[in-house]
N, C-alpha and C positions, 0 to 999 in steps of 0.2 A: 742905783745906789752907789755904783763905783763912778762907769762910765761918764755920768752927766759932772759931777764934783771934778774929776781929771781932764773932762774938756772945757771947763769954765777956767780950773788950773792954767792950764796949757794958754786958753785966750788971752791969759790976764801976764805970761809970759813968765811965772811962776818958776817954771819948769828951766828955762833956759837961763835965769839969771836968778838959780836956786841958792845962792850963797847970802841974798838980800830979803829972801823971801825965809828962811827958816823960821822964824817961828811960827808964818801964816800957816808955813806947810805941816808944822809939826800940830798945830791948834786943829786943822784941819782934819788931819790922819785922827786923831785921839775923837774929834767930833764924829768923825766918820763911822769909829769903832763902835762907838756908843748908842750911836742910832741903829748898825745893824744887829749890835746884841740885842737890842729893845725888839728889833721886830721877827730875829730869829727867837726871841724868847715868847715871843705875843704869838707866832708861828706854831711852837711846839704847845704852849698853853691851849690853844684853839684845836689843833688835833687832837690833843689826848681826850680834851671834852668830848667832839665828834667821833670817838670812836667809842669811847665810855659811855655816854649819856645818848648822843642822838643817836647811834647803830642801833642798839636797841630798841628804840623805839619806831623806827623804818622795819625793823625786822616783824616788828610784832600787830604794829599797826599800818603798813605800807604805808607811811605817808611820806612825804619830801624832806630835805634836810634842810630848808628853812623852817620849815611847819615845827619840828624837829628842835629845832636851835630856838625857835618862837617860844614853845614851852618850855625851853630851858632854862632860857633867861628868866622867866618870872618865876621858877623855882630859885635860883641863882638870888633875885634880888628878891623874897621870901628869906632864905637862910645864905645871906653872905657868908656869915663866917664858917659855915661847916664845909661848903664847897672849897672854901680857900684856904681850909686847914687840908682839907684832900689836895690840895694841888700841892702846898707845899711839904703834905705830910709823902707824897708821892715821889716827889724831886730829890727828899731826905733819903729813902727807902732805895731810889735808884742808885742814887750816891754810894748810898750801903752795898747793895745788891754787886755793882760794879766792879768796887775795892774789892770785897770777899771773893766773886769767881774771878778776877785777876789773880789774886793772891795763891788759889786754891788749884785752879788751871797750871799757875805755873809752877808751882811744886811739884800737882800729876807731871808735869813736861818733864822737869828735869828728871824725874825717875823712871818715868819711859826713853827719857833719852840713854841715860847710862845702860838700863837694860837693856836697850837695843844696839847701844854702841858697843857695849860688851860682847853680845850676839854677832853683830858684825864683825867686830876685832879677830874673833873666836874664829870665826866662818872664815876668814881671809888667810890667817895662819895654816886650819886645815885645810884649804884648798891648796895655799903653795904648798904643806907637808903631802898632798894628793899628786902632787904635778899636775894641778889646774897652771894654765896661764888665761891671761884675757885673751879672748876670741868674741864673734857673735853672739854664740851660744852664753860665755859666764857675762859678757855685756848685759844682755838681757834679761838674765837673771839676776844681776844686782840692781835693775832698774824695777824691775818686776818686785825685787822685797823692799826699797826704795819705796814705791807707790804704796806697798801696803803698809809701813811704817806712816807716809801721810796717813793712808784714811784712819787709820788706828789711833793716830793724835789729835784729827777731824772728827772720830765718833767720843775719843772720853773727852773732848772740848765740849760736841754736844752733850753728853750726857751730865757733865759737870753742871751746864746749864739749864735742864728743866725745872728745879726749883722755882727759878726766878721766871722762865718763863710761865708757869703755872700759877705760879704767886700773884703777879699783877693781875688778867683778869679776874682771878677771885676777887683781889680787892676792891677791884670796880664794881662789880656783882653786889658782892654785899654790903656796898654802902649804900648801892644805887638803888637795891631791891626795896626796902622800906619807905622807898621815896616814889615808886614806882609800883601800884597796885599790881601791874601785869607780870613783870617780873619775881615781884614776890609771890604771886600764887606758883608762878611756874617751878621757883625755890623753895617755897612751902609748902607744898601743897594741903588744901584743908581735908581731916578726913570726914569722909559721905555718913550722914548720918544711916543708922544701923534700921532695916526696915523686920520690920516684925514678921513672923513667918505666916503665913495666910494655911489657916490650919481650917479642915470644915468644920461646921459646927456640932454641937456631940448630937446625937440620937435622942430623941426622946425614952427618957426607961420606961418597960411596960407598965408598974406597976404605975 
């Protein structure tokens, strides 16, 4: 996608008497972009299907991820527009998804940052009021609170994030289930009809 465009460049001398060639190069570059958005986008379209749609169905029915992708397509071209409201109603959602734990993430940060820089500030002051100086030992220990200030911004980053991780395969789930006999029993299940209790039969009365 790069390589072959940049040695045809190069052959055609493009490169070396780039003052004559700019527009080829710039029509080039922009042609270039367009094509690999097209195919990283055809890229992420085709996995999401394959994990939403065919996973599923290899899981439940062992079969291949052609066999797989086989039946999908004729579900697909059955109901075009509801799979392509899913794709795009997906892309919208991640858009969403993305901005908010950015936004939200980095709020948490900056107020774990001030508390802990407060903490640290605090901690450095009473150690010189201590007659701490740096040695091995306070090295270590500021590396040591150091690391645990990371994983502390690394766990409420993940945790900030389950929502959305939890969110998506739902959505896959239940759009796919009604489309999908096997999975929908496995999400529905139906309840067992009620068996009547096997009672003996009464006695004859004497009379």
């Amino acid at each position: 996608m790069i390589g072959v465009p940049a040695l045809c460049a190069a052959a055609l001398g493009w490169f070396t008497h780039a003052r004559d060639h700019v527009l080829g190069l710039v029509l080039s570059g922009i042609l270039e972009f367009l094509v690999l958005l097209v195919l990283l986008i055809f890229v992420g379209v085709v996995s999401v299907m394959t994990k939403d749609f065919v996973v599923p169905q290899m899981a439940f029915e062992n079969i291949a991820v052609m066999e797989g992708w086989r039946r999908l397509w004729l579900w697909i071209k059955h109901e075009k527009g509801g799979y392509a409201a899913y794709v795009g109603m997906k892309i919208v959602l991640a858009i969403g998804a993305a901005i908010a734990e950015m936004i939200v993430t980095l709020f948490a940060f900056v107020v774990l940052i001030i508390i802990m820089g407060g903490v640290g500030v605090a901690g450095v002051f009473g150690g010189k009021a201590a007659g701490w100086t740096w040695n091995p030992y306070t090295i270590s220990l500021a590396v040591i609170l150091g690391c645990i200030a990371i994983a502390i911004l690394i766990f409420v980053a993940a945790l900030i994030s389950v929502p959305v991780v939890v969110f998506f395969p739902a959505y896959s789930v239940y759009f796919f289930a009604p489309r999908y006999p096997r999975l929908a029993l496995l999400l529905w299940p139906q309840p067992s009809e009620p068996v009547a209790p096997d009672f003996p039969p009464p006695e004859p009365s004497p009379l």
